[in-house]
ZADO-1210 file (C-alpha; in nm, 4 decimals, padded with zeros to 6 digits):
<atoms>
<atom x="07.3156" y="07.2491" z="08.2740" code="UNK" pos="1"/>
<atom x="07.0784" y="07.4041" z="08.0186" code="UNK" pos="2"/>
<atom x="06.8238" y="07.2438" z="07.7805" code="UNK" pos="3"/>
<atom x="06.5683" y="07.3569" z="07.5336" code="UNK" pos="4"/>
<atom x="06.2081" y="07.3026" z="07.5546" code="UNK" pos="5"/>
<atom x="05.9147" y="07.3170" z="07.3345" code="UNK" pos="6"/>
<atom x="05.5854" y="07.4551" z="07.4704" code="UNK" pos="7"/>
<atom x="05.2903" y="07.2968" z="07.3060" code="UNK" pos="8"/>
<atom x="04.9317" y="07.2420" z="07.3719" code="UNK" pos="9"/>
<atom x="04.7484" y="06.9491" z="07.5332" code="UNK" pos="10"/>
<atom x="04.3945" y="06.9750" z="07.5749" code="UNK" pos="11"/>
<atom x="04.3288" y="07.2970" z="07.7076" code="UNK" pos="12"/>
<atom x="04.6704" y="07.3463" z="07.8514" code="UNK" pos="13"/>
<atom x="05.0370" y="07.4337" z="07.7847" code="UNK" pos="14"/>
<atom x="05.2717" y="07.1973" z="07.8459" code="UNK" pos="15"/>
<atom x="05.6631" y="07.1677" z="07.8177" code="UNK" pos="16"/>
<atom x="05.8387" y="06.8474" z="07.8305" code="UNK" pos="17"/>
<atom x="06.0616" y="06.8257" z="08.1304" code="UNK" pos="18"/>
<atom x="06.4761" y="06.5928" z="07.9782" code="UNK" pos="19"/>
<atom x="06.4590" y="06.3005" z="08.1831" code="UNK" pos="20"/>
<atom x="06.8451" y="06.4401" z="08.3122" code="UNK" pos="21"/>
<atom x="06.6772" y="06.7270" z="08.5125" code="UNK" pos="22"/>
<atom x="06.4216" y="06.4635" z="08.6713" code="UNK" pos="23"/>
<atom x="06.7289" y="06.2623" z="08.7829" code="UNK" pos="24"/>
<atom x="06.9318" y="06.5676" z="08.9111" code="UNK" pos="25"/>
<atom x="06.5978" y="06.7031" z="09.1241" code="UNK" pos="26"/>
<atom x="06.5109" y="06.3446" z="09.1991" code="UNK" pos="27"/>
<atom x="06.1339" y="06.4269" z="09.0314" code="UNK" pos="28"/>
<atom x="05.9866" y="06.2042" z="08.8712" code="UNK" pos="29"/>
<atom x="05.6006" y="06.1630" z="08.7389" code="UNK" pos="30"/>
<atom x="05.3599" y="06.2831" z="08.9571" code="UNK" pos="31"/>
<atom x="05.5866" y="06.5138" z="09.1578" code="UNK" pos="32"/>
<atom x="05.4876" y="06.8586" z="09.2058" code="UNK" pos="33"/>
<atom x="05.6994" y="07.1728" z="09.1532" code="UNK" pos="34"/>
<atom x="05.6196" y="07.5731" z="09.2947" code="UNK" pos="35"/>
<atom x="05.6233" y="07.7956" z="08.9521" code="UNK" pos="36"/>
<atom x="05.7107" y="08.1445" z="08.9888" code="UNK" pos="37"/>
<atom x="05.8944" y="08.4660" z="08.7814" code="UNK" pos="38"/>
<atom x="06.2344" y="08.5693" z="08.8965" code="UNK" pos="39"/>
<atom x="06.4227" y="08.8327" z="08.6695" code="UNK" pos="40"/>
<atom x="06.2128" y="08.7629" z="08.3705" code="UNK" pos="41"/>
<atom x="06.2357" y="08.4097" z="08.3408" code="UNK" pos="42"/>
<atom x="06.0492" y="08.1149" z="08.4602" code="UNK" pos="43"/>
<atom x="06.1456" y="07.9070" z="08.7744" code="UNK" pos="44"/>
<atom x="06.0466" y="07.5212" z="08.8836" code="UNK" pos="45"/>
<atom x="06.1191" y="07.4240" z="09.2361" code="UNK" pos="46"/>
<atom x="06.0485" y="07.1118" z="09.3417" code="UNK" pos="47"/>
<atom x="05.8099" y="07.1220" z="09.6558" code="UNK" pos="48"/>
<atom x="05.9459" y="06.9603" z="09.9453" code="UNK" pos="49"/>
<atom x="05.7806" y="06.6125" z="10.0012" code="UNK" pos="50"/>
<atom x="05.5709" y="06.5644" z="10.3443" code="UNK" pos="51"/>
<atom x="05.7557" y="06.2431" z="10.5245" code="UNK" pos="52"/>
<atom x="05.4732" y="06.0160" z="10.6833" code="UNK" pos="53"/>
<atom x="05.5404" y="05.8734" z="11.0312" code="UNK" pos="54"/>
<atom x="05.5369" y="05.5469" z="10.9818" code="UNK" pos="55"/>
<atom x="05.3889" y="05.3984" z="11.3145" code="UNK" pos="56"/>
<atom x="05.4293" y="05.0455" z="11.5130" code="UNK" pos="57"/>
<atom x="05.1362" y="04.8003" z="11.5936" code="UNK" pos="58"/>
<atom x="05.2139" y="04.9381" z="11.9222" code="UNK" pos="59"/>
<atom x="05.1779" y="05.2776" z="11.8608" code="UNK" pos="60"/>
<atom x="04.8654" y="05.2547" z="11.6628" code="UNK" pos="61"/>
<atom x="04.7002" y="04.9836" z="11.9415" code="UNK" pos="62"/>
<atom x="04.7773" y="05.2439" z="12.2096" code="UNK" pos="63"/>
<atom x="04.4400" y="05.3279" z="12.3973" code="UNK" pos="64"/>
<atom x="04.2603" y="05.0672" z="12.2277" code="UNK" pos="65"/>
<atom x="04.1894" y="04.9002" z="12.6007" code="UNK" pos="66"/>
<atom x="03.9626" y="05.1854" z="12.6473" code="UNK" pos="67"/>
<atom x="03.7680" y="05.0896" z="12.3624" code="UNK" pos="68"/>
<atom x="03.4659" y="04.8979" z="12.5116" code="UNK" pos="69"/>
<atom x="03.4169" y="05.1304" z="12.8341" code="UNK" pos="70"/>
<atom x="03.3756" y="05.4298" z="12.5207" code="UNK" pos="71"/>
<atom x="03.1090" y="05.1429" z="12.3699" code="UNK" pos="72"/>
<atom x="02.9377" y="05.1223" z="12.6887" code="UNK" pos="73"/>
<atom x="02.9553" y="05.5222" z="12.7968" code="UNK" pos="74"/>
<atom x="02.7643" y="05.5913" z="12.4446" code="UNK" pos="75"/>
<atom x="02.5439" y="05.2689" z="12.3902" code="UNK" pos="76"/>
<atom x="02.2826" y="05.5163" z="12.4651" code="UNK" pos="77"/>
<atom x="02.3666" y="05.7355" z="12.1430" code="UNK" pos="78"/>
<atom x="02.2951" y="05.3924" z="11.9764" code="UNK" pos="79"/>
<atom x="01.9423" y="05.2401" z="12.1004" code="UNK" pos="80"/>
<atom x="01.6167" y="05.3514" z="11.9485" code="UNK" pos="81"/>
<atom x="01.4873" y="05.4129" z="11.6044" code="UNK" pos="82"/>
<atom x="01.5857" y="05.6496" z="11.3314" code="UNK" pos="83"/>
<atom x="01.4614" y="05.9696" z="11.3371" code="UNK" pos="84"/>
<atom x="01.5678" y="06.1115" z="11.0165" code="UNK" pos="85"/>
<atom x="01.7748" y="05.9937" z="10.7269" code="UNK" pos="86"/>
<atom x="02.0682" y="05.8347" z="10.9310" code="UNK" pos="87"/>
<atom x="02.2233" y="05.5288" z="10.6987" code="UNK" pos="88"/>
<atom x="02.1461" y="05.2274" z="10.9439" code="UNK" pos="89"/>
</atoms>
């Protein structure tokens, strides 16, 4: 499939307008970023590969939280006395 594209200027930069059919067919859409580079003369979008999040459970993100207050009480110390320089209290 082949298109034709006007570069123009916005601001201080150049921008082309991308058909909405190429969005579709690289499943881009606004916002989505793309690695430019040269190859034989000519200029070449690929769409960067989007990082997956692990999505995690209650579970998962409670895990350890039973050792919560022994950590308050091993570093109350680090918490007692008055400021000494320009700590936000």
């Amino acid at each position: 499939m082949t298109m034709n594209a006007t570069i123009r200027r916005q601001g201080g930069a150049a921008v082309m307008t991308i058909p909405p059919a190429f969005l579709k067919l690289l499943d881009l859409d606004i916002g989505s970023q793309v690695e430019l580079s040269v190859e034989s003369g000519g200029l070449v979008a690929k769409p960067l590969t989007r990082l997956m999040r692990k999505r995690f459970t209650a579970e998962e993100l409670l895990k350890g939280a039973e050792h919560v207050a022994e950590l308050n009480r091993d570093t109350a110390w680090a918490r007692e006395g008055d400021p000494v320089g320009r700590e936000i209290i």
